[in-house]
C-alpha positions as CSV (number, residue, x, y, z in Angstrom):
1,X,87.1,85.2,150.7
2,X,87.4,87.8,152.9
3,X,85.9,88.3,156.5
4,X,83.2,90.9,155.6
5,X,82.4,88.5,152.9
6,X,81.9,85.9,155.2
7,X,79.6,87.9,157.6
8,X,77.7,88.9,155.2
9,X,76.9,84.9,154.3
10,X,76.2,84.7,158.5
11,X,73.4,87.7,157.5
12,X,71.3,86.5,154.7
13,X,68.0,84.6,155.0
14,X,68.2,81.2,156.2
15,X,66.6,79.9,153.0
16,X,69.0,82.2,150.4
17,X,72.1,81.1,152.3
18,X,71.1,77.0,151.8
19,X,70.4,78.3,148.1
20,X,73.9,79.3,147.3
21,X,75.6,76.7,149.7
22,X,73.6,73.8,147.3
23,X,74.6,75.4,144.2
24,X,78.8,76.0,145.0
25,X,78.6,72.2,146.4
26,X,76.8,71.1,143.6
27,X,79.5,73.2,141.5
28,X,82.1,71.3,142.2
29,X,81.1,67.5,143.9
30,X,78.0,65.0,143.7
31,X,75.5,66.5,145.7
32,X,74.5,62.7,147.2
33,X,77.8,61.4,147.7
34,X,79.3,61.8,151.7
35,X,83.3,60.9,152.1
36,X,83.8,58.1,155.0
37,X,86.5,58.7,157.3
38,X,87.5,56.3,160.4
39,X,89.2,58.1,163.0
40,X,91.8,55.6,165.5
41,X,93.5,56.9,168.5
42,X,96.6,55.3,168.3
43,X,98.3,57.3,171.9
44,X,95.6,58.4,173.9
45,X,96.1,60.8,177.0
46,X,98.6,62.8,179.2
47,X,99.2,65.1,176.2
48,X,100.7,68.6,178.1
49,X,99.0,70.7,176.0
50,X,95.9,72.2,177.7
51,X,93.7,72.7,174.9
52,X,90.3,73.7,176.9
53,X,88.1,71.5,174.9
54,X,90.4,68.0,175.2
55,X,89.9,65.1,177.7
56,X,93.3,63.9,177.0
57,X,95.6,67.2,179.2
58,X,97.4,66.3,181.6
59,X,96.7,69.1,182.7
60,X,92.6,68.6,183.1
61,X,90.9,66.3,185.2
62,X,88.9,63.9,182.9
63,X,88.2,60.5,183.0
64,X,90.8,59.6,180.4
65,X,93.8,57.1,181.5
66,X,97.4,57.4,179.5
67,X,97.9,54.3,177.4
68,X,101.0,54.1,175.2
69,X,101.6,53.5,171.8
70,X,98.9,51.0,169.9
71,X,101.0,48.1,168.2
72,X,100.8,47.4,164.8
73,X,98.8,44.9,164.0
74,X,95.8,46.1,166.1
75,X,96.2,49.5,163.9
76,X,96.0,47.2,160.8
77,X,93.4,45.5,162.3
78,X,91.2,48.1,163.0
79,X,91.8,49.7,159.7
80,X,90.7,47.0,157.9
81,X,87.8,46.7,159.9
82,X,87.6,50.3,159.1
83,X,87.4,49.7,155.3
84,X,85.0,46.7,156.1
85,X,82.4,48.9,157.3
86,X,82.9,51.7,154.2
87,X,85.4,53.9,154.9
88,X,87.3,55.1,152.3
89,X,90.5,57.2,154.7
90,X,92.2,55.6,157.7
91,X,92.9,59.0,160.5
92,X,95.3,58.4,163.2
93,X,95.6,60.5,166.0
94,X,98.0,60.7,169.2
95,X,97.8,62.8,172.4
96,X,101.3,64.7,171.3
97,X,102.3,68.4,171.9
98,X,104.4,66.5,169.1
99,X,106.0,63.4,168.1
100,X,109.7,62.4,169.3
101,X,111.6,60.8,167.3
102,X,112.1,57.9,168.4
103,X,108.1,57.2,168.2
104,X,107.4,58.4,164.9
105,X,109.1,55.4,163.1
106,X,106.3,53.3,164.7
107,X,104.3,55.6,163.1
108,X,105.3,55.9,159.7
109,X,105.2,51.8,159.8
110,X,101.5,52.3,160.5
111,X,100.8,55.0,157.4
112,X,102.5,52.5,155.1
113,X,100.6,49.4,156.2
114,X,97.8,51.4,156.2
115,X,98.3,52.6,152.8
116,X,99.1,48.9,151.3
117,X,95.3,48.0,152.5
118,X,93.9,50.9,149.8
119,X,92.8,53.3,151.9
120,X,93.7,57.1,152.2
121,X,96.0,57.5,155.6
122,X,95.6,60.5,157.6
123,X,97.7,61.8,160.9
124,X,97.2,64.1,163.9
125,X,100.2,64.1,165.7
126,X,100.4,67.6,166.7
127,X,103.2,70.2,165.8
128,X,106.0,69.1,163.6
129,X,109.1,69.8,163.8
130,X,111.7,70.5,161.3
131,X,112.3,67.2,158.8
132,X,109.5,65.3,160.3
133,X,106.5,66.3,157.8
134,X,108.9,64.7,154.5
135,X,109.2,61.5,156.5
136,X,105.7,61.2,156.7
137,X,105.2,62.0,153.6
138,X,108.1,59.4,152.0
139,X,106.0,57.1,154.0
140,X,103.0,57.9,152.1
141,X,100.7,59.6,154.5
142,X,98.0,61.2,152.2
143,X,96.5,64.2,154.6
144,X,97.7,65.3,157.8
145,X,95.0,67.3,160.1
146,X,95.9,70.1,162.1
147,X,92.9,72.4,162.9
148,X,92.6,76.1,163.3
149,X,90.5,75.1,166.1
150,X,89.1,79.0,166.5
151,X,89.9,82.7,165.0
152,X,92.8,84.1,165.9
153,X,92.3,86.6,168.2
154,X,89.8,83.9,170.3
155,X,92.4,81.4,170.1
156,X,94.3,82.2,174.0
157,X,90.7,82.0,175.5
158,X,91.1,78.4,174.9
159,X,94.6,77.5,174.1
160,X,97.5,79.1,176.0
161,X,100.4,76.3,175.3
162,X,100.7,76.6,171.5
163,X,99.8,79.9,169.5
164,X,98.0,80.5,166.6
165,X,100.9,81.2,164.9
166,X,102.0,77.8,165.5
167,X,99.1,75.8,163.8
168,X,100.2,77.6,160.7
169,X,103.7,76.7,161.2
170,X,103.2,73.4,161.2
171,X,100.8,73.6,157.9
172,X,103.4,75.2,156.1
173,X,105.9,72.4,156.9
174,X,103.1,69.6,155.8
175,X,102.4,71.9,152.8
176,X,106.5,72.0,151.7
177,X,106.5,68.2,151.8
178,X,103.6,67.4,149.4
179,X,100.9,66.5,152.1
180,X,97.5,67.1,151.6
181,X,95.9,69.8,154.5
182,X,92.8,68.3,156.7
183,X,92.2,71.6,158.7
184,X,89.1,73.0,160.5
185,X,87.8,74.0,163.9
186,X,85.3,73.7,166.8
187,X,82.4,76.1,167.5
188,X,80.4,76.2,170.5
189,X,83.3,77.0,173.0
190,X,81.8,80.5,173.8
191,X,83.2,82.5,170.3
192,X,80.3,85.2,168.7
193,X,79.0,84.7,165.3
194,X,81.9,87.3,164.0
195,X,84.7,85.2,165.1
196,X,83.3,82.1,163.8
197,X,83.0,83.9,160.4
198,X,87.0,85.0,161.2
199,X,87.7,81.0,161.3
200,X,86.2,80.3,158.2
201,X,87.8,83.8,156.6
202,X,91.0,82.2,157.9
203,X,91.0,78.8,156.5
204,X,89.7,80.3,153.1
205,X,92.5,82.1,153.0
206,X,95.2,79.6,153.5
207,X,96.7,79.0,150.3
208,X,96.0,76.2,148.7
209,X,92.9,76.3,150.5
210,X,92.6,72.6,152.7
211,X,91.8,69.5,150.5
212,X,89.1,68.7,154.2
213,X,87.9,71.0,156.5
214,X,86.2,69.2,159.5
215,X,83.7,71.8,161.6
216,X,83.5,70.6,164.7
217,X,80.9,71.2,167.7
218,X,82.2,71.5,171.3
219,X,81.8,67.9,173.1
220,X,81.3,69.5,176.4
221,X,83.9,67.0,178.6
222,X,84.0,66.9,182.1
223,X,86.7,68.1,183.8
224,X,87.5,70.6,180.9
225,X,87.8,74.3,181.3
226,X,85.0,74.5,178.6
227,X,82.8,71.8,180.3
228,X,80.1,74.0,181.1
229,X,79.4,75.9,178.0
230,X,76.2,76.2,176.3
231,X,75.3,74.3,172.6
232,X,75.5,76.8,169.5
233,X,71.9,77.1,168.5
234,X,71.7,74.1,165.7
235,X,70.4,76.6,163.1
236,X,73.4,78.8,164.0
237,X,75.7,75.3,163.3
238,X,73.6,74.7,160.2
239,X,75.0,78.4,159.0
240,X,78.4,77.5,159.9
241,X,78.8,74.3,157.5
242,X,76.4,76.4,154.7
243,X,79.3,79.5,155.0
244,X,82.5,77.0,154.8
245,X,80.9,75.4,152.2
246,X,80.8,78.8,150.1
247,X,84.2,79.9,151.1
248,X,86.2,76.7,150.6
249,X,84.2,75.5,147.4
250,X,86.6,72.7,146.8
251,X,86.8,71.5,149.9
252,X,85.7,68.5,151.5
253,X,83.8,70.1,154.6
254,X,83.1,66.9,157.6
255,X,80.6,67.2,160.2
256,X,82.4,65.9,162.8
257,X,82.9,66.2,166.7
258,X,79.1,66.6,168.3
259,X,77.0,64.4,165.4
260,X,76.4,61.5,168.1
261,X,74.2,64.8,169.8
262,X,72.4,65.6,166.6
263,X,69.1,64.5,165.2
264,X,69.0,63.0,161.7
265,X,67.0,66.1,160.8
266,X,70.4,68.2,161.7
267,X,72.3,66.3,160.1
268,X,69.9,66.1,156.9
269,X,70.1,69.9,157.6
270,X,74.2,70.0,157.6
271,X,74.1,67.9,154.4
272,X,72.2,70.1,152.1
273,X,74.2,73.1,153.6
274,X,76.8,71.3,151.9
275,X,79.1,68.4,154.4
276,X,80.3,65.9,152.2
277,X,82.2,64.3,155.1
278,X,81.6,62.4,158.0
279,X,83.4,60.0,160.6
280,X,82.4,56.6,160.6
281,X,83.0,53.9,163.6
282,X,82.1,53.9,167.2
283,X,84.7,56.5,168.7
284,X,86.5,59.9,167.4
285,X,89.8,59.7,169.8
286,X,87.9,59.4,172.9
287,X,84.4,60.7,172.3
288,X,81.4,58.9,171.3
289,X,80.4,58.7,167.3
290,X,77.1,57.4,166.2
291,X,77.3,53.6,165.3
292,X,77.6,52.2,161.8
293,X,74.1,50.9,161.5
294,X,72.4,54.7,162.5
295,X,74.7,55.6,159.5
296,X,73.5,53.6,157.3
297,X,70.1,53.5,158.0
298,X,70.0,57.8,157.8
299,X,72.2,57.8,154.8
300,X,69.4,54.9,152.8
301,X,66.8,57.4,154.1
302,X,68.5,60.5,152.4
303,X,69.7,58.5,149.3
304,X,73.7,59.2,149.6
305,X,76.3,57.3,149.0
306,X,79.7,56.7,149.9
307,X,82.2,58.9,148.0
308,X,84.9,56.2,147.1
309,X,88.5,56.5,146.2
310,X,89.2,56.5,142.3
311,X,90.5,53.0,141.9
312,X,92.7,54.1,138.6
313,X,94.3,57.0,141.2
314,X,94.6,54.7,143.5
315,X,93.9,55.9,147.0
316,X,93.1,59.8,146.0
317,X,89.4,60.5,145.9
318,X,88.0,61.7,142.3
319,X,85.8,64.8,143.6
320,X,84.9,66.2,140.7
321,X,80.8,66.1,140.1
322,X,80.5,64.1,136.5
């Protein structure tokens, strides 16, 4: 889908827009069925990157304290706790401009462990470097999530480290080795309407398109360069998940950073715009996530779901509406 396709979603009536977003979602997946995701941070902090959204910079001044490597068993731990409480894909994330190494081994022991309890694995480890994305995939990591974050020609008003050019670097590397693509973005961190149209336009037209696309909204962190910027207007958020749904049909689209700040009626909102996704547990890397019980208790009241892996595929999800 191209850009002027997109805007033109961001123009129609609020009502039409929700219209077509129900009927592409309900094209393609069960339109009461939301995938459960747990996301772990298994390095947190002192990343050198200075994404302006991120508590864990070294280069901001946040309230977040380096800790090293998780061990092991407290990653199998809490993934199992994970798939205790309904999660059906195991995320795990660490403060890297990229891993060394000498520390991904430690990693790819977690991906399989994680793996041999049934549950999707997905990593965030930053940019990959040459060789690194076919180990992680020989050690059967399922998705590996590196966002867009924002449009390309917003992208140095927030990120001046890494380039744009970059992100999509390291996709084509996960892509080569056989990796499933979780990529999306924030909005709220000061972009207009047209560059959050460009985002989606951009995402649509990686190819394949990404099997998830999280949309994010800007956790305003103290200490951040973007600390003091204003919430997008929840109808204006609304739009957002109701346009990615249309231009990434396929797509697993996750309402994730900023739900802890959203009423149930958003998030009902977000749902029939089409997010089939969420994050499950207490904490997404260092920011808070509503608790299980709110979950379940909104999800009863809407009457959806889990989405659960195919058992006979073992951990790949069947999305296909039946």
């Amino acid at each position: 889908m191209k850009l002027v396709d997109v805007q033109k979603l961001f123009s129609l009536p609020f009502n039409d827009l929700i219209y077509q977003a129900q009927t592409v979602h309900r094209r393609h997946f069960d339109a009461n069925a939301v995938q459960m995701s747990t996301l772990l941070s298994i390095k947190t902090g002192n990343c050198s990157e200075d994404c302006g959204y991120c508590s864990q910079s070294a280069r901001h001044r946040t309230e977040i304290e380096n800790e090293a490597l998780l061990p092991l068993q407290e990653v199998i731990d809490r993934a199992k706790q994970a798939k205790a409480d309904g999660a059906s894909r195991f995320c795990m994330g660490a403060a890297w401009r990229g891993p060394q190494d000498k520390d991904l081994q430690a990693v790819l022991d977690m991906i399989a462990a994680v793996r041999d309890l049934g549950l999707e694995t997905c990593a965030t480890l930053g940019m990959l470097r040459q060789g690194q994305a076919e180990r992680l995939a020989e050690a059967g990591l399922d998705y590996y999530n590196h966002n867009l974050d924002t449009a390309s020609d917003y992208y140095a008003e927030v990120i001046t480290t890494h380039t744009h050019d970059d992100r999509l670097d390291t996709l084509g590397k996960v892509r080569d080795a056989g990796i499933k693509v979780c990529c999306g973005g924030i909005v709220g961190m000061g972009e207009s309407r047209e560059q959050r149209a460009q985002l989606l336009a951009e995402l649509a037209a990686l190819e394949p398109q990404p099997e998830s696309v999280p949309i994010n909204t800007l956790v305003a962190i103290p200490g951040t360069p973007l600390a003091d910027k204003a919430a997008i207007d929840p109808i204006e958020f609304v739009r957002t998940i109701a346009a990615a749904r249309i231009a990434l049909p396929r797509s697993l689209v996750r309402l994730s950073a900023g739900r802890q700040q959203m009423p149930e009626s958003l998030q009902a909102l977000c749902f029939l715009a089409g997010a089939n996704s969420i994050f499950c547990g207490e904490k997404l890397l260092t920011t808070p996530n509503p608790v299980g019980d709110s979950d379940k208790a909104l999800m009863k009241k809407l009457g959806i779901h889990p989405l659960l892996p195919d058992t006979r595929q073992g951990p790949s999800l069947s999305l296909g509406a039946k």
